[in-house]
C-alpha positions as CSV (number, residue, x, y, z in Angstrom):
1,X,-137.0,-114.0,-18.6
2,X,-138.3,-115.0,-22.3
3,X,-137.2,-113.9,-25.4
4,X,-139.4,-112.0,-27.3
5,X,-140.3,-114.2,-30.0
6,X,-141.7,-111.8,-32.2
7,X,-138.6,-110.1,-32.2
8,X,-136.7,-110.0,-35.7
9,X,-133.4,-109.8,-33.5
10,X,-133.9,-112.6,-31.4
11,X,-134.8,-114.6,-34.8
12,X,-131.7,-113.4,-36.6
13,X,-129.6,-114.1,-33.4
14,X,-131.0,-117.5,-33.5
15,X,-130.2,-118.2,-37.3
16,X,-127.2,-116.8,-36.7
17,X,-126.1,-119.2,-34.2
18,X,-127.4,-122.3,-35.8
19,X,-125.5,-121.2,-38.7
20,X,-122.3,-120.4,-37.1
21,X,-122.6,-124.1,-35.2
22,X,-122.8,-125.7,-38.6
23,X,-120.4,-123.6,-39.7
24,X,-117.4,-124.6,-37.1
25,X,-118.3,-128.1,-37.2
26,X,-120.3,-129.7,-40.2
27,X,-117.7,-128.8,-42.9
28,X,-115.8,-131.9,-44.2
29,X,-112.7,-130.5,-45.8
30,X,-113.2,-133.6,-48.0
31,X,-116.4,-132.6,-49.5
32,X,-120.1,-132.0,-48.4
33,X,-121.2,-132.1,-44.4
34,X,-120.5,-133.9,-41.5
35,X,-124.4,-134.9,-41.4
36,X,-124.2,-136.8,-37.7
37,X,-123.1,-134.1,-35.0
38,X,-123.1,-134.4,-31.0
39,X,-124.1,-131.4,-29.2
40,X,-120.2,-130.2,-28.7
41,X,-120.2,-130.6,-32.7
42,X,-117.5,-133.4,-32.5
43,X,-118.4,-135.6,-35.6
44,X,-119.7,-138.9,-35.7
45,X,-120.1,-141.7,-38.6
46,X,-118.1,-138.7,-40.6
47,X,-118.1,-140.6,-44.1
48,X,-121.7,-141.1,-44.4
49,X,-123.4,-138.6,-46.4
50,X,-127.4,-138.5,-46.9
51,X,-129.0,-136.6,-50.0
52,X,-131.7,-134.8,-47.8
53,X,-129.1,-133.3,-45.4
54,X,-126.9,-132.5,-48.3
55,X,-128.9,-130.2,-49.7
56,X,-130.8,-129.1,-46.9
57,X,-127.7,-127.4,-45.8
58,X,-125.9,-126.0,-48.7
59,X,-129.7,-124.1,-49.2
60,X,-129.4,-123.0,-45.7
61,X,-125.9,-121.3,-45.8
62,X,-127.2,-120.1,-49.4
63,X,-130.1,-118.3,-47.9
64,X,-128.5,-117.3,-44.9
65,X,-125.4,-116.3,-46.8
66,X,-128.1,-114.1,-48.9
67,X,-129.5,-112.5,-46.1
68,X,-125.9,-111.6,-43.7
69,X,-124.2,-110.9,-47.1
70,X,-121.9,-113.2,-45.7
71,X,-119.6,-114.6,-48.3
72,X,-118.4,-117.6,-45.6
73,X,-121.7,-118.6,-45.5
74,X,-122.3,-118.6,-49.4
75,X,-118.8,-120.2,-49.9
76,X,-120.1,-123.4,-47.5
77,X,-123.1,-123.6,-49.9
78,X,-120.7,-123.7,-53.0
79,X,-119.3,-126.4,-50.9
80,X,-122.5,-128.4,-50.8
81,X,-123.7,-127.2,-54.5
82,X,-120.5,-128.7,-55.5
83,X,-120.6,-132.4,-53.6
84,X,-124.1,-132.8,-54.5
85,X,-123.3,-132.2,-58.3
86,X,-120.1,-134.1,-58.0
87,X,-120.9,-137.0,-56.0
88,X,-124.5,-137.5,-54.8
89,X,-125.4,-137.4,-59.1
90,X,-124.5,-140.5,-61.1
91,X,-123.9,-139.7,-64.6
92,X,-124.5,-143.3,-65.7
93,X,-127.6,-143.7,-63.9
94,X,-129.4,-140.3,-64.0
95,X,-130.0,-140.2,-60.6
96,X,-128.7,-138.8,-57.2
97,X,-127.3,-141.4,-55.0
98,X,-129.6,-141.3,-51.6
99,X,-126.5,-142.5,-49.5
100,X,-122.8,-142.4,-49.8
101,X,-120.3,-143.4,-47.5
102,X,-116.6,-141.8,-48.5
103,X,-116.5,-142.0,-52.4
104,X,-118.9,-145.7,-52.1
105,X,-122.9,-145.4,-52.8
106,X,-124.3,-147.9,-49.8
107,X,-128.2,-147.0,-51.3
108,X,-129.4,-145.7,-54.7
109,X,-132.8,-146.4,-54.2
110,X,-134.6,-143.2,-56.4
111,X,-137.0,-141.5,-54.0
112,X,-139.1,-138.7,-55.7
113,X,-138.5,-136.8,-52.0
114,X,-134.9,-136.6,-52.4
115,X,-135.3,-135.0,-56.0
116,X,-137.6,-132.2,-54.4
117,X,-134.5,-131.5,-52.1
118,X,-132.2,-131.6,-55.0
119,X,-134.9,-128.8,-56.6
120,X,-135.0,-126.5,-53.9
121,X,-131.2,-126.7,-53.3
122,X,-130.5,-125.3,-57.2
123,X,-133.2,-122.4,-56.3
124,X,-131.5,-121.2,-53.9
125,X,-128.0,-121.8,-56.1
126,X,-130.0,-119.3,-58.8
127,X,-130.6,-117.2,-56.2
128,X,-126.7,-116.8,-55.5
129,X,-125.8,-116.6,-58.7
130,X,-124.8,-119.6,-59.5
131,X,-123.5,-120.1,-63.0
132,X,-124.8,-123.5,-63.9
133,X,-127.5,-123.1,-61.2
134,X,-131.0,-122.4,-63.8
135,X,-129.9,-125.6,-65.8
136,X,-129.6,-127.6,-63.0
137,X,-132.8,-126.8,-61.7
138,X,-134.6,-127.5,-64.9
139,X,-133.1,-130.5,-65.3
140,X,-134.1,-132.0,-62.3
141,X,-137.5,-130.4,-63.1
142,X,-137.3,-132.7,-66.0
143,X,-136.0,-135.9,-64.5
144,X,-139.1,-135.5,-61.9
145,X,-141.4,-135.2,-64.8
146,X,-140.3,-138.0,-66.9
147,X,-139.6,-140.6,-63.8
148,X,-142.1,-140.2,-61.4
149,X,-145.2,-137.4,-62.3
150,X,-148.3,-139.2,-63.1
151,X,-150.4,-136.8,-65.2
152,X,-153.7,-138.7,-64.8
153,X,-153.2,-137.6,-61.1
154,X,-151.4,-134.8,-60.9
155,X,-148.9,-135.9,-58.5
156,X,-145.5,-137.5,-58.3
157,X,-145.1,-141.4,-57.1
158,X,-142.9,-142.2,-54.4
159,X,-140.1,-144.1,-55.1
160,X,-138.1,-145.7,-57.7
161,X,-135.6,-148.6,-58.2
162,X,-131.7,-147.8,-58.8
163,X,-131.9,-148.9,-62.4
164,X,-135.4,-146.8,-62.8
165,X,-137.0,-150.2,-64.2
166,X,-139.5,-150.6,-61.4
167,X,-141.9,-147.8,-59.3
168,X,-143.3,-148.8,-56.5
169,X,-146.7,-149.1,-55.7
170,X,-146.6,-147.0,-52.8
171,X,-148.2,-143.3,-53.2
172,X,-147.5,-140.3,-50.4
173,X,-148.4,-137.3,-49.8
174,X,-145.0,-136.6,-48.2
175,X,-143.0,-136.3,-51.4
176,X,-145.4,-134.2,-53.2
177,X,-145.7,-131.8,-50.6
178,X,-142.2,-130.9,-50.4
179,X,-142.3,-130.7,-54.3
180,X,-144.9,-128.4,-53.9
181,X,-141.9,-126.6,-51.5
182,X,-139.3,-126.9,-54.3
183,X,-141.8,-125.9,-56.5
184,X,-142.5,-122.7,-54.7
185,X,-138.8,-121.9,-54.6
186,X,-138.0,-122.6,-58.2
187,X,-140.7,-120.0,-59.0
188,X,-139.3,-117.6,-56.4
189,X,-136.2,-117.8,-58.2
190,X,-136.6,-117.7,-61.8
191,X,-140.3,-116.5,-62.4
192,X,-140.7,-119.5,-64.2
193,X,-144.4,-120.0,-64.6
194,X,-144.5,-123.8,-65.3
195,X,-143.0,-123.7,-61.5
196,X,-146.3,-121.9,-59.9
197,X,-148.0,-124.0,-62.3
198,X,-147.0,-127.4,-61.1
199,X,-147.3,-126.2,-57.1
200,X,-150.6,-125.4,-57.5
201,X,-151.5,-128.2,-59.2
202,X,-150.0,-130.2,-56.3
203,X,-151.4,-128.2,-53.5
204,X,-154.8,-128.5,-55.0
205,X,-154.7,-132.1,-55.6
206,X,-153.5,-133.3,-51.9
207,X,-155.3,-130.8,-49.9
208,X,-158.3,-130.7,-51.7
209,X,-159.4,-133.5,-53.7
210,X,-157.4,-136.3,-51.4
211,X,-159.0,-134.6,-48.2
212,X,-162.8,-135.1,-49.9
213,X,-162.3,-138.6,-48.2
214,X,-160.6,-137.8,-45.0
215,X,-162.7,-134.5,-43.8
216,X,-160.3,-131.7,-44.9
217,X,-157.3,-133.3,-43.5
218,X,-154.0,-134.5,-45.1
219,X,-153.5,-138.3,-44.5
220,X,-150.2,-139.8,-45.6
221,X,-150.4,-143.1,-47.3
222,X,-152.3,-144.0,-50.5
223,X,-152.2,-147.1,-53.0
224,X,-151.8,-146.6,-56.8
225,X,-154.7,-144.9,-57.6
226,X,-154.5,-142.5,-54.8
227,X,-156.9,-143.7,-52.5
228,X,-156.0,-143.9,-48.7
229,X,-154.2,-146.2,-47.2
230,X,-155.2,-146.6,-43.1
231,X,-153.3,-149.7,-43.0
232,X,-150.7,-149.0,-44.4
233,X,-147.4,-148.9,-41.2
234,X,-150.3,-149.2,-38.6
235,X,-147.5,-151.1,-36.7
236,X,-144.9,-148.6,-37.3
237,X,-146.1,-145.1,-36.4
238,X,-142.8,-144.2,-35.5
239,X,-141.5,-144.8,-39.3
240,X,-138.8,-142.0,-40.2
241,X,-140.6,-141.3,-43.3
242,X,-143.7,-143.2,-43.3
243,X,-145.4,-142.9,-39.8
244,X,-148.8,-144.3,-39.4
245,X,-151.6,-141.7,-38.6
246,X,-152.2,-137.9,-39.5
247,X,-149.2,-135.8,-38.6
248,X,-150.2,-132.3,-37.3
249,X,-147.1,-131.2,-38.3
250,X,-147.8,-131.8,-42.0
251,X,-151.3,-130.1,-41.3
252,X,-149.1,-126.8,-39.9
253,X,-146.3,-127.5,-42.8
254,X,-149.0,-127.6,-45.4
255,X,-150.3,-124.4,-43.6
256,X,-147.5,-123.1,-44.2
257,X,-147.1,-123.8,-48.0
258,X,-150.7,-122.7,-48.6
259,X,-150.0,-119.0,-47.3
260,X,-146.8,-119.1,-49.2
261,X,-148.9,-119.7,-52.9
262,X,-151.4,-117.7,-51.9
263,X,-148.8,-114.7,-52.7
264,X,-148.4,-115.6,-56.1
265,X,-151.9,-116.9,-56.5
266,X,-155.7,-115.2,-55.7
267,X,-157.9,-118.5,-55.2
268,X,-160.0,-118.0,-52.4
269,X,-160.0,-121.6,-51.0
270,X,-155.9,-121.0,-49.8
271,X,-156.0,-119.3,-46.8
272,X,-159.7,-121.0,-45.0
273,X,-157.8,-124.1,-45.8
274,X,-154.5,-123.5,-44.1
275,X,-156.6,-121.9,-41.8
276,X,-158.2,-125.4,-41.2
277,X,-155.3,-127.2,-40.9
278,X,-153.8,-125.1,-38.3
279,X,-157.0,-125.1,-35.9
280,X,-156.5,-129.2,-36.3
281,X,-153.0,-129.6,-35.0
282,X,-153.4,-127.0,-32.3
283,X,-157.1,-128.2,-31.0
284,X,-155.9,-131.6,-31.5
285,X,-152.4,-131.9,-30.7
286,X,-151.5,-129.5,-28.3
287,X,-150.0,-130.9,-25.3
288,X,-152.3,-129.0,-22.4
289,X,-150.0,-130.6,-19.5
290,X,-146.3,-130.8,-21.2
291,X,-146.8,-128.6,-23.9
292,X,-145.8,-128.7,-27.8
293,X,-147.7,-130.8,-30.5
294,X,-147.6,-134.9,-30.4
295,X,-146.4,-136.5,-33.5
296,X,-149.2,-138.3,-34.3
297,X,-152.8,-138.8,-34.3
298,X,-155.1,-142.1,-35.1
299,X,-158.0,-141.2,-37.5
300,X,-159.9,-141.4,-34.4
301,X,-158.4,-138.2,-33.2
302,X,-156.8,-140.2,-29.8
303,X,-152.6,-139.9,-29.8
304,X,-150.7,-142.5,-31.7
305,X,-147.5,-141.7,-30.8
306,X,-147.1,-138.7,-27.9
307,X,-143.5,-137.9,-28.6
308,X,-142.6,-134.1,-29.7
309,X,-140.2,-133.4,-32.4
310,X,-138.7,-130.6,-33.7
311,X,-139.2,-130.2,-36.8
312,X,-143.1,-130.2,-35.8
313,X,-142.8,-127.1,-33.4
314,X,-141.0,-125.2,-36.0
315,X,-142.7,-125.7,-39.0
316,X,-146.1,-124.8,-37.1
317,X,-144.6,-121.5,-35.2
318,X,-143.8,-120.7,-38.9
319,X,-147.2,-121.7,-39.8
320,X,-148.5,-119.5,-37.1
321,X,-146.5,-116.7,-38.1
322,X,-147.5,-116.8,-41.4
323,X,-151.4,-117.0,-40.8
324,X,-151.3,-114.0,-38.8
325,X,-149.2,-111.9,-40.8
326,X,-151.9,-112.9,-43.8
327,X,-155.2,-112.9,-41.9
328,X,-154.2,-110.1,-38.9
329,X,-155.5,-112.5,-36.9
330,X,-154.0,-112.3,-33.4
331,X,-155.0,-115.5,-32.4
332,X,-151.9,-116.7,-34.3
333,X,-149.3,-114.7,-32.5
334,X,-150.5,-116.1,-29.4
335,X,-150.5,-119.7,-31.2
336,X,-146.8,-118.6,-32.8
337,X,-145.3,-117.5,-28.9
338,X,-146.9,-120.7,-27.0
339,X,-145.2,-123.0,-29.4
340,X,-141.8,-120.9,-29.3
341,X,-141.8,-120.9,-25.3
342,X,-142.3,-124.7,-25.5
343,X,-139.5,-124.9,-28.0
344,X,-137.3,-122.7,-26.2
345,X,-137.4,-124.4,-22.8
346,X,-137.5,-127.8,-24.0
347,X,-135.9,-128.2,-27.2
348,X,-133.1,-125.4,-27.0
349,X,-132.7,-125.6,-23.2
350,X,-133.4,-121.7,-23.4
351,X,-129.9,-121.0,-25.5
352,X,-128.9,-120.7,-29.3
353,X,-128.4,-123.7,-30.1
354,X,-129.2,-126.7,-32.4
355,X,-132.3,-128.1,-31.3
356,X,-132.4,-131.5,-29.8
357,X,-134.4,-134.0,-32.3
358,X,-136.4,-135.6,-30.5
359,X,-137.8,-135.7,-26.9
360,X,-140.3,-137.6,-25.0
361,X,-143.6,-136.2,-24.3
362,X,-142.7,-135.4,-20.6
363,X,-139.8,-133.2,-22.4
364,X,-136.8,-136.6,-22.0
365,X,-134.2,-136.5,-24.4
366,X,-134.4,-139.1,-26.7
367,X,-131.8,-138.8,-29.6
368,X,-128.0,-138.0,-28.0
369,X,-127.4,-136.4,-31.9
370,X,-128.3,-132.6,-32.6
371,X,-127.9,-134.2,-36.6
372,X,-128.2,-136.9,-38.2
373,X,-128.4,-138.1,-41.8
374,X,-131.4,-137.7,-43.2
375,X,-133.0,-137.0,-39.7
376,X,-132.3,-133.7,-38.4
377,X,-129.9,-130.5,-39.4
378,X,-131.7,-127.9,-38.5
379,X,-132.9,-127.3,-41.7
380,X,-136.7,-126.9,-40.3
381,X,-135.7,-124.7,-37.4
382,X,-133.5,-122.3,-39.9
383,X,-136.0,-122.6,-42.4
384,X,-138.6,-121.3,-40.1
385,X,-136.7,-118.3,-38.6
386,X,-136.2,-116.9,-42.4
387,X,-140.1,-117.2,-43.2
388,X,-140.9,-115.8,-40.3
389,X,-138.8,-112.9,-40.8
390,X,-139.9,-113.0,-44.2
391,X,-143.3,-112.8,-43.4
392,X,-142.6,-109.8,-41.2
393,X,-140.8,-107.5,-43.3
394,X,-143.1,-108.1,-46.2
């Protein structure tokens, strides 16, 4: 028997639980997370630290926290706020340090992408309350602005050296769309209007004028002057960050943002083209014999790499969620409860619990960690669960 996934119980049961794993086992008494978790929660690699995950979490228990009026949960963010202010940020440097392992940086490589984290992580700090949260957030507004937006483009470069002397050449639409994210969150939080500004802005500029070239879709890689890359990791499509080929779940996640602006902002082209996007990854991507969306897709439309991951599923039954609450389109919910029964079977093994990362297309585990640095803590599945029952009590 399946859950109802419409259900606002069975999505607060499920946010609950991921919480309350995280919860009993990622807390390091020491400061910040345990970031790389096997399924029984026992720790592993317990001194490494990764910015993403950092963050990811400490704005999870913050929301969460928020939502149960659960002052555990809001005490674990604290926890995070705290580590990321006290030991992910250099003074010296002006900059967050990308890894750590105990008290010793191991990479300080600037990455625009981390910053965006950093971003939403002090929104959801303002939204607690925090006391130094609204500074923080500005700040690293600013330290975005001045080290990596490119006004002649109106988006953010990539990546940065540790001393800030040298940007690389590389140009991704990865980054700016989850600035676009923090951007959307910052404005949630303060009413800021320079926030909604710069998201538009962003939005506009990747899924607009960046998909003239590449019929409506979002392609990742671009050179300096922001035209596409298709060579760029054609050997790597499995890249962590930089995979090869259009990802449908950056068409769904993009979806996803689009609906979110378009209830701060009337333009007319922000729901036809999340509407777009979504109709790509599930026409395109959808598994008709295993079920669940691929990872990626040659410019040809054939499968570059058939593997399903979790963060894909989520972000598009979000995505799905999202369009039909906006449209009333019921096409959606039936989109929404095909990619939750997938998930549910496969990537939860039908119980509340952290999703597995990654599996094979036939549904083969292929990661023994529920989190990892940098890779997986459930911030996507969470993440989802609270739009979604955002979306449905609007």
């Amino acid at each position: 028997m399946l859950p109802v996934f419409r259900s606002s119980q069975f999505l607060q049961q499920h946010v609950l639980a991921l919480s309350e794993f995280y919860q009993e086992h990622a807390i390091d008494p020491s400061g910040g997370y345990f970031q790389a978790l096997l399924p029984s929660g026992e720790a592993q690699h317990d001194s490494v630290k990764q910015l993403v995950s950092s963050t990811r979490l400490a704005y999870i228990f913050a929301h969460v926290g928020l939502r149960e009026q659960n002052k555990a949960f809001l005490d674990l963010a604290e926890h995070g706020f705290s580590y990321v202010e006290n030991h992910h940020f250099d003074p010296q440097r002006q900059a967050y340090n990308w890894l750590i392992d105990g008290d010793c940086p191991i990479e300080q490589t600037n990455y625009c992408y981390g910053l965006a984290f950093v971003m939403l992580m002090y929104s959801a700090a303002v939204k607690v309350g925090r006391a130094s949260a609204k500074q923080q957030l500005a700040a690293t507004f600013e330290l975005m602005e001045q080290r990596f937006w490119q006004q002649e483009w109106g988006l953010y470069a990539d990546e940065a050296s540790a001393d800030w002397q040298t940007v690389s050449d590389y140009r991704g639409q990865n980054a700016n769309m989850h600035a676009c994210e923090a951007m959307i969150a910052a404005y949630e939080a303060t009413q800021e209007s320079r926030y909604l500004h710069r998201a538009i802005t962003i939005a506009q500029n990747i899924c607009l004028r960046q998909c003239y070239s590449t019929d409506g879709l979002v392609w990742e890689h671009y050179n300096p002057q922001w035209q596409v890359d298709w060579e760029f990791n054609r050997n790597d499509p499995k890249n962590l960050y930089r995979p090869w080929g259009f990802q449908p779940g950056h068409q769904t996640e993009w979806t996803k943002l689009l609906v979110m602006l378009s209830r701060h902002h009337s333009a007319d082209w922000l729901l036809p083209c999340a509407e777009k996007l979504f109709t790509y990854a599930m026409e395109k991507a959808w598994d008709h014999q295993y079920g669940g969306l691929y990872y990626g897709l040659a410019p040809d439309g054939s499968v570059c790499d058939d593997e399903k991951y979790f963060w894909v599923q989520a972000e598009s039954f979000a995505a799905a969620a999202l369009l039909a609450t906006a449209t009333g389109k019921q096409a959606y919910w039936t989109a929404y409860d095909s990619l939750w029964k997938y998930s549910w079977q496969q990537f939860c093994e039908a119980k509340h619990q952290p999703w597995w990362r990654v599996l094979s297309r036939e549904g083969e585990v292929m990661d023994p960690l529920i989190a990892s640095p940098g890779a997986k803590i459930d911030y996507h599945t969470i993440g989802a669960c609270l739009e979604v029952l955002r979306a449905m009590q609007a």
